[in-house]
GUPA-386673 format. One record per atom (N, C-alpha, C): x, y, z. Coordinates in steps of 0.2 Angstrom, whole numbers, plus 2048, in hexadecimal, padded with zeros to 3 digits. Atoms other than C-alpha are relative to their C-alpha. Layout:
N
XYZ/...
//
This chain:
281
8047FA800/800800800/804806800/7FA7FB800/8068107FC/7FB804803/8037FD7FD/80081E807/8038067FF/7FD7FA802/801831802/7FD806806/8007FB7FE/80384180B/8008057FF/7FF7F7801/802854809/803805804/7FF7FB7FB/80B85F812/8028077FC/8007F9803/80787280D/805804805/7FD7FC7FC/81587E811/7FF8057FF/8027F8800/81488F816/8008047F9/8007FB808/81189B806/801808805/7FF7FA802/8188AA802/8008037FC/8017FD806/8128B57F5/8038057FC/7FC7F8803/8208C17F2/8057FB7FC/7FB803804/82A8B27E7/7FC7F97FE/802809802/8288A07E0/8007FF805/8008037FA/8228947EC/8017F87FF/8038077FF/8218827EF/7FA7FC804/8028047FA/8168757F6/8037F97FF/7FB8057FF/81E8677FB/7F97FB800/805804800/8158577F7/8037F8802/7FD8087FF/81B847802/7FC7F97FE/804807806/8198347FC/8057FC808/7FE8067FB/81A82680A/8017FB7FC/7FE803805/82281A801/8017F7802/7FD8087FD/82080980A/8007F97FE/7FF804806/81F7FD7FB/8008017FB/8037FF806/81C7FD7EB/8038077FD/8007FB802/82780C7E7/8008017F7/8017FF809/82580A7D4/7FA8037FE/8097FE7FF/81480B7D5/7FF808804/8027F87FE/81481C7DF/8058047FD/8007FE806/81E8227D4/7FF8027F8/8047FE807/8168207C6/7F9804800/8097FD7FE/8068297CF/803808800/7FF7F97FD/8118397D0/8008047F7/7FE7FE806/8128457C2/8038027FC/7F9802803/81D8437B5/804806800/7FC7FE7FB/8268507BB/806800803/7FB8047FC/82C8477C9/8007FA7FF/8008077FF/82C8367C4/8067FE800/7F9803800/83F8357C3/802805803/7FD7FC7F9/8428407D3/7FF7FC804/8038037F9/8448357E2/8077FE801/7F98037FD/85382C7EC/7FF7FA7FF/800806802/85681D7E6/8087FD805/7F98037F9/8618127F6/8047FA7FE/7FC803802/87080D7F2/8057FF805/7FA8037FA/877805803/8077FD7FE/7FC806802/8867FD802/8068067FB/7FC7FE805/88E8097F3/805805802/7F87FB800/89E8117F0/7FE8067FE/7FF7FA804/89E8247EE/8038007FC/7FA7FD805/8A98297E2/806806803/7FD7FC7FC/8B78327ED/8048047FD/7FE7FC804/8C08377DE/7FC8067FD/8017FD804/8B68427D7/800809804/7FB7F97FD/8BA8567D9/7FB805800/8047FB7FF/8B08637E0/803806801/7FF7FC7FD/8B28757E7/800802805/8027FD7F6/8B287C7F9/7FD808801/8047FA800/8AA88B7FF/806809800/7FB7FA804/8BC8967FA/8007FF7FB/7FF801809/8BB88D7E8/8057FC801/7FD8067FD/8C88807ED/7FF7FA7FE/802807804/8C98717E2/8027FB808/7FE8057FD/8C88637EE/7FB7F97FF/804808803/8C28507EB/7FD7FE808/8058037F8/8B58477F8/8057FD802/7FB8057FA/8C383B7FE/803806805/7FD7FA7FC/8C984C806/7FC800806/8067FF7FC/8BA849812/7FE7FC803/8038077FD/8BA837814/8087FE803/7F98047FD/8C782A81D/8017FF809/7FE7FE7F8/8C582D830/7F9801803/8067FD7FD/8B3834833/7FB7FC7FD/808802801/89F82E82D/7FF807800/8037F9804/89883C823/7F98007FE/8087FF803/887843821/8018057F9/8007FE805/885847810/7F88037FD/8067FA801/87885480A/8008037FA/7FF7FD804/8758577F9/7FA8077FE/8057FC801/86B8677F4/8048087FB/7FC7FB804/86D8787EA/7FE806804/8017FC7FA/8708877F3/7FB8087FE/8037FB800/8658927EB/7FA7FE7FF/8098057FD/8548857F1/7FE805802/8037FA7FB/8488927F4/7FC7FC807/8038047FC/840884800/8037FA802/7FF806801/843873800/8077FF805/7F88037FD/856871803/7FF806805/8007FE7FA/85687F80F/7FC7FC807/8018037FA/84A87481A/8027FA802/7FB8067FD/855865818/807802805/7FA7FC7FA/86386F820/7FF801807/8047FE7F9/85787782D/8007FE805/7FF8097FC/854863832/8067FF802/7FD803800/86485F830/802805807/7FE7FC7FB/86A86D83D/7FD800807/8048027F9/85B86884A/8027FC800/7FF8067FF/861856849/806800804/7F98007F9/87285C84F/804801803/8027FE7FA/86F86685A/7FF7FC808/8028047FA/86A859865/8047F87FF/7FA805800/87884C860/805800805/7F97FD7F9/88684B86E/8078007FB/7FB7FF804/89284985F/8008067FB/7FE7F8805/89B859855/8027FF7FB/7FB802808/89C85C844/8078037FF/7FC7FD801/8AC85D83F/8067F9806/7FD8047FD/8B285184E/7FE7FA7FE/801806802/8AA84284D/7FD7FD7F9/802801806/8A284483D/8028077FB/7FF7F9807/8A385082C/7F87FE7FD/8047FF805/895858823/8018007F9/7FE7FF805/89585A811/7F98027FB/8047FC805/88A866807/8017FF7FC/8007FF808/8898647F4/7FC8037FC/8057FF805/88086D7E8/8007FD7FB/7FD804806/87B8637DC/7FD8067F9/8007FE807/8788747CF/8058037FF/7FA7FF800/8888767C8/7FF8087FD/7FE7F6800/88688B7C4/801801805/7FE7FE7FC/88788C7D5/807802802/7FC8007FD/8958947DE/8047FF804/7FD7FF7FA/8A28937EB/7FD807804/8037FA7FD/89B8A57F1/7F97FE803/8068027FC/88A89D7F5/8007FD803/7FF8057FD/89188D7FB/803803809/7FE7FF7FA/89B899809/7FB804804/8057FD7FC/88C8A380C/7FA7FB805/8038047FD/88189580E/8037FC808/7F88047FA/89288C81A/7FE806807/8027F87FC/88E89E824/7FC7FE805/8068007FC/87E89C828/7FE7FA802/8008097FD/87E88882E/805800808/7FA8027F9/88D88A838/7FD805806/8027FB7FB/884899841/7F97FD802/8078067FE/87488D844/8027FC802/7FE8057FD/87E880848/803802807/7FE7FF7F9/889889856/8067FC802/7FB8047FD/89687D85B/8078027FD/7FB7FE804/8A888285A/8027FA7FC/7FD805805/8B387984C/7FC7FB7FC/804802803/8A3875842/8048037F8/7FF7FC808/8AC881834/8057F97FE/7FD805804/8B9871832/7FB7FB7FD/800807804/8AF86482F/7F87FE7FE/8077FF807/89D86A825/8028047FD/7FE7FE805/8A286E815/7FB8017FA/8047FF806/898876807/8038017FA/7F97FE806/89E8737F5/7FB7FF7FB/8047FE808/8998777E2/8047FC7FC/7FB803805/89F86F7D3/7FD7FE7FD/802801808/89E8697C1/7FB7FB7FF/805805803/88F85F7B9/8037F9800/7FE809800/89884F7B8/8027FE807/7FD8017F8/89F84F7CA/7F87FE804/8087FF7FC/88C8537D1/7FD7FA7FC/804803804/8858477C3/8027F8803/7FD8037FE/89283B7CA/7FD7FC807/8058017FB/88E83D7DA/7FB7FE803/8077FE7FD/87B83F7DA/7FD7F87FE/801804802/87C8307D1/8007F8804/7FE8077F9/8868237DE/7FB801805/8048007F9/8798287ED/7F87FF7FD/807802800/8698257E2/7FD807800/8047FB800/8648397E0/7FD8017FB/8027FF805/85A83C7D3/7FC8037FF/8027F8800/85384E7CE/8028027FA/8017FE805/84F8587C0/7FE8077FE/8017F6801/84F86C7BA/7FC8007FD/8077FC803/8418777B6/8018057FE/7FB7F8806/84A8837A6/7F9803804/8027FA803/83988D7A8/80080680A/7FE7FD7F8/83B8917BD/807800800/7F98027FB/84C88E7C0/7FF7FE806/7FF8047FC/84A8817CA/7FE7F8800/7FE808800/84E8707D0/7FB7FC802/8058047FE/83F8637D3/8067FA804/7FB8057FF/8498577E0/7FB7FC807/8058037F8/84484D7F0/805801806/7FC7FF7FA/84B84F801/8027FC805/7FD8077FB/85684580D/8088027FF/7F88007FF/868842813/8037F97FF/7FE8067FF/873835814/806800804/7F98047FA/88182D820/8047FA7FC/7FC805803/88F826819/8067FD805/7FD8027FB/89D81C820/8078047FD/7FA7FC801/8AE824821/8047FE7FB/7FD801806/8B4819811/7FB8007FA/8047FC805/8A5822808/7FB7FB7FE/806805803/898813807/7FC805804/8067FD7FC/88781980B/7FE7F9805/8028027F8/88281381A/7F8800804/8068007FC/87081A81E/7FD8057FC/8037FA803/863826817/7FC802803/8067FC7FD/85783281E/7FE8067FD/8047FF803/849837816/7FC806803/8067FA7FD/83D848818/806806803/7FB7F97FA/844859822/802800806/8018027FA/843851832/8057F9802/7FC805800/84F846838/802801807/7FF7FF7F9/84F83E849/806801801/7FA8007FD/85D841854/8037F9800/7FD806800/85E83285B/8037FA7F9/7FE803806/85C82984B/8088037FB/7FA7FD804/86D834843/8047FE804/7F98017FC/878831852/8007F97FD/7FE806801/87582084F/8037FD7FA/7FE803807/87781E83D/808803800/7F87FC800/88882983F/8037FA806/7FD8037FD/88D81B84C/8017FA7FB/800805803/88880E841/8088007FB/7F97FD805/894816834/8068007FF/7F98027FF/8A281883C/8027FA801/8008057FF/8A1808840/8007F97F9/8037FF808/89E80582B/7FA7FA800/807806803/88E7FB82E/7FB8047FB/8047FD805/8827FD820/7F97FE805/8058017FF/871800826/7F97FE7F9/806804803/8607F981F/7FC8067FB/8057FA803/854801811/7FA803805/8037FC7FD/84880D819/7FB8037FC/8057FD804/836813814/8038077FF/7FF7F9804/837822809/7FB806803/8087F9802/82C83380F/8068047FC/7FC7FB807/83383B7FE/7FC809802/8027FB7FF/82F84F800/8048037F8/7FF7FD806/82D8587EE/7FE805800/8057FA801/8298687E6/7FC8027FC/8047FE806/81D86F7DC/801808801/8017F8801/81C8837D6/7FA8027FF/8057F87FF/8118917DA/8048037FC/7FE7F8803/81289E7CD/7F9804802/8047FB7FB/80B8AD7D7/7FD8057F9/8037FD806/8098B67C4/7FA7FE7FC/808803801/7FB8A97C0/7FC800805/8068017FB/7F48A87D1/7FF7F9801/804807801/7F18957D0/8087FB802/7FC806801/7FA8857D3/7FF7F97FC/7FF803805/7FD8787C8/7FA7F9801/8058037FF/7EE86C7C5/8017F7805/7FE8067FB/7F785D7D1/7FE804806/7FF8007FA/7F98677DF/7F7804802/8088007FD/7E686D7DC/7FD7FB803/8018067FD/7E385C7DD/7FE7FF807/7FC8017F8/7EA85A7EE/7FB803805/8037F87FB/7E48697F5/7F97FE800/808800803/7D08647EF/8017F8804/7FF8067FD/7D68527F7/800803807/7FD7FE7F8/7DB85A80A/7F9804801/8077FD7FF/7CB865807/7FA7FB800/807807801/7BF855808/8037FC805/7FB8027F9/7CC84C814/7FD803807/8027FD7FB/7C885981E/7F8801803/8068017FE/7B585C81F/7FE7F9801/8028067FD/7B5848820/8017FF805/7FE8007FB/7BF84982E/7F9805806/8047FD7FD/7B3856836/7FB7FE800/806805800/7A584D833/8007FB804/8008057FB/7AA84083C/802802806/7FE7FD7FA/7B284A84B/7F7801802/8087FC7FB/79E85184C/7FC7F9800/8038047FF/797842849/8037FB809/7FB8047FB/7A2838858/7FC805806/8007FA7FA/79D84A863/7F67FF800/8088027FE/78984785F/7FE7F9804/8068087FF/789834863/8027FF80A/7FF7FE7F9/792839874/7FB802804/8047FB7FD/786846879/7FA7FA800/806802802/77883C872/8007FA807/8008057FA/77E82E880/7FF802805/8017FD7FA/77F83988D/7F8800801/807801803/76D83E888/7FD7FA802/8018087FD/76882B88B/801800805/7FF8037F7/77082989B/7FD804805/8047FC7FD/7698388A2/7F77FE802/8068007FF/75983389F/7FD7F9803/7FF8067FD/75A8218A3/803803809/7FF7FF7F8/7628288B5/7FA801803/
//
């Protein structure tokens, strides 16, 4: 059974928006894939436990600094974070998550583990990669987090490389400028196998400490249900969203009166009892 969700995020009308449309993914994900629209049918994470990154391949750092993943790996368990930093939504809430989750970790990035930011749109810059790097490390708080979370940009075939070994798969939108992708992290072992993934914006704590034990330990953990989180666009100069997410929305509005309906129905058959026993006393 595939069971679906909608979760509407906050709208603002002074730029494009998204609404995020999550997908419970507990079997059959071909099948819920193919229910999305084409679009997204070839955006989703596809888990690839067990695989080797590619350590070689050569990215940039947030001075512009050619340096290769193996610079990253060998000694630590890394949470790897792919996203683009100029996400008006989406990837900033995978960040957001990722920085509530580590907040409450007893372990420091940089000490016992390394982050690793990547953009997978290669226009990107080092200048946004260090502004982004900025704003995380001042969210995050902990000293010696600038050693060891790293934000880095680089060439289409590197990101293409990359995006490709971990199971990412996303797709640009020439007439937005923007990327349709799904949301999640992963934990790799410090000889660069993937090791664990976690799915949606939210990621328990406890479950991250553990998986970063596992890791460094190089155990592979288990496939894991998928809550995928996509986007759709709001153009604010039509007024309208796209006839899916009308959908949706005309779905939740019927959801919901069904729901109240049976909230008042439950609240009349109560009273109605009392009613009875009252007059029966």
């Amino acid at each position: 059974m595939v069971r679906t969700m909608i979760r509407l995020n906050e709208f603002r009308h002074c730029r494009p928006l998204f609404v995020c449309l999550a997908l419970l993914l507990c079997v059959g994900p071909v099948r819920a894939q193919a229910s999305l629209p084409p679009s997204l049918r070839n955006v989703r994470f596809d888990q690839r436990l067990n695989e080797q990154v590619p350590l070689d391949l050569v990215f940039r750092d947030e001075t512009g600094t050619p340096v290769r993943l193996a610079d990253y790996f060998g000694k630590k368990p890394v949470i790897l974070v792919l996203a683009y930093f100029r996400c008006p939504m989406l990837c900033t809430e995978v960040l957001n998550g990722l920085v509530r989750a580590l907040l409450n970790v007893p372990f420091d990035v940089g000490k016992e583990f390394n982050v690793l930011t990547v953009s997978f749109d290669h226009r990107e810059t080092p200048a946004l990669a260090a502004a982004k790097k900025k704003t995380y490390l001042e969210r995050y708080g902990r000293p010696g987090a600038e050693n060891g979370w790293h934000f880095l940009t680089g060439e289409e075939d590197s990101i293409k490389g990359l995006t490709q070994a971990v199971g990412f798969q996303y797709s640009y939108d020439p007439k937005n400028d923007q990327f349709a992708h799904a949301s999640g992290i992963m934990v790799l072992t410090p000889e660069g196998k993937i090791s664990r993934y976690f799915y949606d914006i939210n990621y328990p704590s406890r479950d991250v400490r553990l998986g970063l034990v596992e890791a460094s330990e190089n155990k592979i953990g288990s496939p894991v249900d998928q809550v995928l989180l996509f986007c759709f666009h709001y153009d604010p100069m039509e007024g309208r969203y796209g006839p899916v997410i009308m959908n949706f929305v005309r779905l939740g509005g019927v959801l919901t009166v069904i729901s109240l309906g049976i909230f008042m129905g439950v609240l009349w058959r109560q009273e109605r009892r009392k009613a009875l026993a009252a007059e029966r006393g």
